[in-house]
Structures are given as structure tokens and as C-alpha cells.
C-alpha positions in Angstrom: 129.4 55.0 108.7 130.3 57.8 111.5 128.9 58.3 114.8 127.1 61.4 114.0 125.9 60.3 110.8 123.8 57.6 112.9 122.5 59.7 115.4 121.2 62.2 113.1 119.6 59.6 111.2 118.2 58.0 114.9 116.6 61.8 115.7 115.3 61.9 112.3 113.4 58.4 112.9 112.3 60.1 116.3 111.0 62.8 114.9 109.2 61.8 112.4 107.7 59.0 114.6 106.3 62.0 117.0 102.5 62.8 116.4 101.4 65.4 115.1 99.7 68.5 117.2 99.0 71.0 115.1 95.7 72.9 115.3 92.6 72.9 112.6 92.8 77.0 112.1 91.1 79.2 110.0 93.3 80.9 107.3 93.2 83.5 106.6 92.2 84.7 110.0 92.1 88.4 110.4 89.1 90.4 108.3 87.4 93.4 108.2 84.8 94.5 110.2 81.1 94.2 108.3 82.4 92.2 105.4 82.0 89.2 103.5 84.9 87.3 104.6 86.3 84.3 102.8 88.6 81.8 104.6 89.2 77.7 104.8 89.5 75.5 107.7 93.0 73.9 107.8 93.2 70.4 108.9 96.6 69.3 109.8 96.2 65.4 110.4 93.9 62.4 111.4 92.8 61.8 114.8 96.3 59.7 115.8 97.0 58.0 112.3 93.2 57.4 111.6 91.9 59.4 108.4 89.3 62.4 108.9 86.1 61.4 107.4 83.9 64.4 109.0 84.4 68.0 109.7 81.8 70.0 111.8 82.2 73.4 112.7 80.0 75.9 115.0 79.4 79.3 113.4 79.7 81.9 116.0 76.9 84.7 117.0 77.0 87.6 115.1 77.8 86.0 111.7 74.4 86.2 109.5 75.6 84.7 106.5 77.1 81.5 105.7 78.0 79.3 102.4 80.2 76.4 102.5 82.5 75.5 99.5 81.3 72.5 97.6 83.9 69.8 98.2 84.1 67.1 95.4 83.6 63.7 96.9 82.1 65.3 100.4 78.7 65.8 101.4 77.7 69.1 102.7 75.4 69.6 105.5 74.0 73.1 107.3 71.6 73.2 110.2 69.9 76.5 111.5 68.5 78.2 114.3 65.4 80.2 114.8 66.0 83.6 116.4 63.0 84.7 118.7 63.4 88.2 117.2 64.8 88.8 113.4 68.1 90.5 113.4 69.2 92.6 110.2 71.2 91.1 107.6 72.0 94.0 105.7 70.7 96.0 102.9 66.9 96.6 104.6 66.8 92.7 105.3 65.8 90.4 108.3 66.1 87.3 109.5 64.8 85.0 112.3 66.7 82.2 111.0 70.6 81.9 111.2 73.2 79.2 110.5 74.1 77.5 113.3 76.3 74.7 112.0 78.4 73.7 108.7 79.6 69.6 107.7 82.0 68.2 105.4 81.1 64.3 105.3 81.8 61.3 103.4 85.2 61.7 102.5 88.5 60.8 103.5 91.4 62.3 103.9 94.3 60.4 105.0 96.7 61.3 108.2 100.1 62.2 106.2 97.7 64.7 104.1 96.0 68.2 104.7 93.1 69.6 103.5 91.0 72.9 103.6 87.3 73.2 103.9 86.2 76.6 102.6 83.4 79.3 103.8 82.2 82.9 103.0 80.7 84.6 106.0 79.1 87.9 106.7 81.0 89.3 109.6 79.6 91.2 111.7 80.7 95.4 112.4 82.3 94.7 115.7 85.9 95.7 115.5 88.1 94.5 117.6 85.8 91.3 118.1 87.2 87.3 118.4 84.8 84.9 116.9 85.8 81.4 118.3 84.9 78.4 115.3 84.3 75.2 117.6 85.5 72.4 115.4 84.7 68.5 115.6 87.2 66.3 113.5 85.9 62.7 113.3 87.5 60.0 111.7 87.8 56.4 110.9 88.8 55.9 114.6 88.1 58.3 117.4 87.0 61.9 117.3 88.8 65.1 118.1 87.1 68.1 118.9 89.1 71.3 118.9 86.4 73.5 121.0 88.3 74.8 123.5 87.7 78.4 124.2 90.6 80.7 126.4 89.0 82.5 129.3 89.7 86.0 130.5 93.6 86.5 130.0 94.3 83.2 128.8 95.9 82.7 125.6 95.2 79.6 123.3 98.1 78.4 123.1 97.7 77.2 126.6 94.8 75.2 125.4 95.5 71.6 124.0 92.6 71.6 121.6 91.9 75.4 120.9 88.7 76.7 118.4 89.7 78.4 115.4 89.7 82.1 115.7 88.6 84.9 113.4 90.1 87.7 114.7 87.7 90.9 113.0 90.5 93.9 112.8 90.0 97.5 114.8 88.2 99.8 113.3 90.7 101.9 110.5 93.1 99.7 110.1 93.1 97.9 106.7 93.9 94.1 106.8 97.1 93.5 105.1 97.4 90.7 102.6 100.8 88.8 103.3 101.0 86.0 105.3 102.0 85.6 109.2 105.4 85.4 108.2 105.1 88.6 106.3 106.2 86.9 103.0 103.8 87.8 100.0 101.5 84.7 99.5 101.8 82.3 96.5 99.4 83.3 93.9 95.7 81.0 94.2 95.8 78.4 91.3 93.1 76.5 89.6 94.6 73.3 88.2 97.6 75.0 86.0 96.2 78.2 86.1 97.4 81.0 88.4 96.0 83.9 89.2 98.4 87.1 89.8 97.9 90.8 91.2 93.6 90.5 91.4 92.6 93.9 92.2 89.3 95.9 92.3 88.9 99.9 92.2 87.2 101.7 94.8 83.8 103.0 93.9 80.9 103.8 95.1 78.3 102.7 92.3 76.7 99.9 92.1 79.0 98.3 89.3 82.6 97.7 89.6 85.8 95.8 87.7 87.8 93.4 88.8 91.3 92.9 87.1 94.4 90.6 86.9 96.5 88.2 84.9 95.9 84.5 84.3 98.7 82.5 83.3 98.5 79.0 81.7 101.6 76.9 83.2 99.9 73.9 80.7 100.2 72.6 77.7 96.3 73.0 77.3 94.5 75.8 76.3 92.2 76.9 79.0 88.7 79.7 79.4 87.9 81.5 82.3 84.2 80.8 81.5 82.3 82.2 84.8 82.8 84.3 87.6 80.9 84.9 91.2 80.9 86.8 93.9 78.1 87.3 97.0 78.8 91.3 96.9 77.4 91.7 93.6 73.9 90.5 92.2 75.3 89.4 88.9 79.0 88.9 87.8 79.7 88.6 84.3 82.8 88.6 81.6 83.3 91.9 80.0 85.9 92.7 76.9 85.8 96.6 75.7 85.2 96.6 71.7 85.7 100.1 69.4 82.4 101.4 68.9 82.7 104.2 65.9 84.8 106.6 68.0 84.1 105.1 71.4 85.4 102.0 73.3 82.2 99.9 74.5 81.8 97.5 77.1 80.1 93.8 75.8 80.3 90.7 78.2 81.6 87.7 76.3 80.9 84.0 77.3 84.4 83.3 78.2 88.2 84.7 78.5 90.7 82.3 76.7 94.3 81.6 78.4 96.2 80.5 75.8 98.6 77.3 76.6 102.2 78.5 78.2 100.8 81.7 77.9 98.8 84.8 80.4 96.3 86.6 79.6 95.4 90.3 81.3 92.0 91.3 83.0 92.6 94.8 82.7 91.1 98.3 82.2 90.3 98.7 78.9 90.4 95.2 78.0 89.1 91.6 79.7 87.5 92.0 82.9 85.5 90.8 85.2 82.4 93.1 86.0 80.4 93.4 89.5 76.8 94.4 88.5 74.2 95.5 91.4 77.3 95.9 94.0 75.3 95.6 97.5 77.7 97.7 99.2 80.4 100.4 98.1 83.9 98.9 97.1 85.7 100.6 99.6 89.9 101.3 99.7 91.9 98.7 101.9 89.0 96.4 102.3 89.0 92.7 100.4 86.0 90.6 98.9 85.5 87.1 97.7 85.3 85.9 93.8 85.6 82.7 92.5 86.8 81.9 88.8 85.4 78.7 86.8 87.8 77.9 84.2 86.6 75.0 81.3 89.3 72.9 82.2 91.3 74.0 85.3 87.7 73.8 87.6 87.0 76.7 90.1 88.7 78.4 92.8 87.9 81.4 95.3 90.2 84.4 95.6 90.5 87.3 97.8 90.2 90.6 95.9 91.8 93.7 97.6 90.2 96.9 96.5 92.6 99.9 95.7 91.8 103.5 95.2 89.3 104.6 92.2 92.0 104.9 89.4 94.6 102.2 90.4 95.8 100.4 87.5 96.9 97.4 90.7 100.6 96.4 92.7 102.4 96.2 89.1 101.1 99.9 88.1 101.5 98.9 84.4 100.0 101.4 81.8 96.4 100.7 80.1 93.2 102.1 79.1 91.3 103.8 81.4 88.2 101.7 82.4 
């Protein structure tokens, strides 16, 4: 056995004996200003080699709406705080009462594993604005609490246990959608399910459409049987059906995804329809949904809206919705 062969494999050993000091982040991280805003929590590790078996995070001023993602096997918890004057919430509404605090308990997630704990948020219309996340991590042994918060002209990474960070963008520039190493993200799955090029159209009514493809890497037949969204009062299934002369809109109780197969959400056929839209769809902003399939489960997705018209990033040909 060589020399160099040993101490490569002595580094190696070193290495991977190190800990671990990666942050708990939020990802994504940059949103638009006055949106709903979907992103997870990304814990890295354990506290040392101990498992996590709580996650608590602060929500920051200026956010008016919160729901955690259920986690299977985890408890969720949310405490509030009482405002002493009610603050608007959007569409003519107020509050006194705000979110103040989100938990994940119960579980356990082991040290050599990650995990992500979700959360839609109403951001508010501050561009420009830093919203610091102060997380507690407990576990079987110890706690951790990544609260730490840069002062003026400090940057984080100076901090050993930083906050997550929303970073809200400046007003008129559109978030873009690739990750921080500008590579195009991997499409969101749901058990063998993928879901490719989601897109919504611009529009200023109060319905909209959302489109993309669903393809079945499984050897089970799968239904996309419900849909959800907090910009939209109801969400339903909609297939287009001839109607005499006329193509028709009817919702349908599910979308089938055949096994090794895909199956298009797209105008003119399968979609997924935004009813009672509480704000206009507007170009180059994004927007929560999450997809319940019969077998796969559910997952959330980011859908970008694209100008009234678009047929989405693959610019295929198709009915006109």
C-alpha cells in the first residue's frame, strides 16, 4: 500500500471525524415584497452527535400570516401575541393578534440526516427588508440556539450561530428561481412523482390556471386528487370537455398519472384552477400550491407567474385557456 494512498485515507478519517457547522437556513431565502412566501427551515445536524427532537423558530415583525407544514410523526405547536392596536392583514382585514412562534416536536431526527420544516408566510411590502428567523434546535442532549443577529456592518458569517434570514427583494426586481449556485433546481417530487415547468398566467381576475407536467417514475398508477393554495379561496381540478361547438371547463375529482408515464396540466386540457384569487397574479412574482396525490402524499411547490398568454419555459403549442 503507498505512502500517499495512506495519507489520503488518514485525511479522509480526519475529515469526516470533524463536526459539523453548518447553519439551520431558510431556503429558499429571497422573496417578493407583499407576498405569500413559501420556504423550509434546513437543519444540517444534531446538537454534537445527539438527534434533534425540537425545532422552535421566532417569526419576525411584520409577517401577519403564518402556517406551518404538518410534519408526520411531529407535533406542531404555534403561540401568539396580542397587538395593542390591530394592524391590516390585507384584503380590508385586521388583526390584534399575530403569530409569534412556530414548533416542530416529538420527532427525531438523527445527526448524519437532514430535514426541512416547512412555512407559508405573508411578507410584508418592505423591500429591501432582512427578516432575521431566531431558531432553537433541541435535542436528545443539549440545545443549540441559532439566534444570533449581525449588528450594523456586520456580516453573519462572522457570527457562530447566526438566525435564518429572509432576505425580501428591492422593489422591481423579480426573484429569480435557480438556486445560489445558479443551476436550475431539481424538479419538487411527491413520492415518485415529479413535478416539471409549474407555471401560472398573469391576470388580474379573480380566477386563474395553474399548469405543468406530472411524471410517474413508478410502477404504480398514481391521481393528483387535490390541490391548495392560501392566494385563492377555493382550488379545484379542472379538465376542458367539447360542449356542442364550444370547449367547457368542468372540475373533475382527480388527474390520473399513469405508471412510467406524465401527464400535462395544460391550457386547454388538465389544470389546476385558482377560484376567488385574493390578489392579482402578477408577472415575475411566485405563489405557493401544494399537490395531494392518492398514493405519492402531498407536497408544496413554488408557482412562478408568466405573462397573460404564456404557454410556460418549454413554450410547447396547445389550446388557448
Amino acid at each position: 500500500m503507498s505512502r500517499l494512498f495512506l495519507l489520503s485515507a488518514a485525511a479522509l478519517t480526519l475529515v469526516a471525524s470533524l463536526p459539523v457547522m453548518a447553519h439551520v437556513t431558510a431556503d429558499p431565502a429571497l422573496a417578493e415584497p407583499d407576498s405569500y412566501f413559501r420556504t423550509a427551515l434546513r437543519v444540517p445536524h444534531g446538537c454534537g452527535s445527539s438527534p434533534t427532537t425540537a425545532i422552535r423558530v421566532g417569526i419576525p415583525d411584520g409577517v401577519v400570516s403564518v402556517r406551518p407544514q404538518a410534519k408526520p410523526g411531529w407535533q406542531v405547536a404555534i403561540e401568539t401575541r396580542k397587538l395593542a392596536q390591530p394592524v391590516e392583514i390585507g384584503h380590508g382585514q385586521k388583526t390584534d393578534t399575530l403569530v409569534s412562534t412556530v414548533s416542530w416536536s416529538g420527532g427525531k431526527l438523527p445527526n448524519e440526516q437532514f430535514d426541512e420544516f416547512g412555512l407559508v408566510m405573508k411578507l410584508p411590502n418592505q423591500p429591501g427588508a432582512q427578516l432575521w428567523l431566531p431558531v432553537v434546535q433541541t435535542c436528545e442532549t443539549g440545545e443549540t440556539r441559532w439566534d444570533q443577529i449581525p449588528a450594523a456592518g456586520q456580516s453573519a458569517h462572522d457570527l457562530p450561530r447566526p438566525a435564518a434570514l429572509i432576505r425580501v427583494a428591492d422593489a422591481g426586481k423579480p426573484v429569480m428561481l435557480a438556486q445560489h449556485n445558479h443551476a436550475m433546481p431539481a424538479a419538487p417530487k411527491a413520492g415518485d412523482v415529479a413535478i416539471e415547468q409549474p407555471f401560472a398566467r398573469a391576470t388580474p381576475a379573480k380566477v386563474g390556471g395553474v399548469f405543468m407536467t406530472l411524471k410517474n417514475a413508478g410502477g404504480t398508477a398514481d391521481k393528483l386528487v387535490k390541490a391548495a393554495s392560501p392566494v385563492a379561496e377555493n382550488v379545484e381540478l379542472h379538465t376542458h370537455v367539447k360542449d356542442g361547438d364550444a370547449m367547457r371547463m368542468r372540475p373533475v375529482e382527480n388527474i390520473p398519472v399513469p405508471a412510467h408515464g406524465q401527464t400535462a396540466l395544460e391550457p386547454g386540457g388538465y389544470h389546476v384552477m385558482l377560484i376567488g384569487l385574493k390578489q392579482p397574479l402578477k408577472e415575475g412574482t411566485q405563489f405557493p400550491l401544494t399537490l395531494t396525490f392518492e398514493k405519492a402524499g402531498t407536497v408544496t411547490i413554488q408557482i412562478p407567474v408568466m405573462k397573460a398568454g404564456s404557454m410556460g419555459d418549454a413554450g410547447q403549442g396547445g389550446h388557448k385557456h
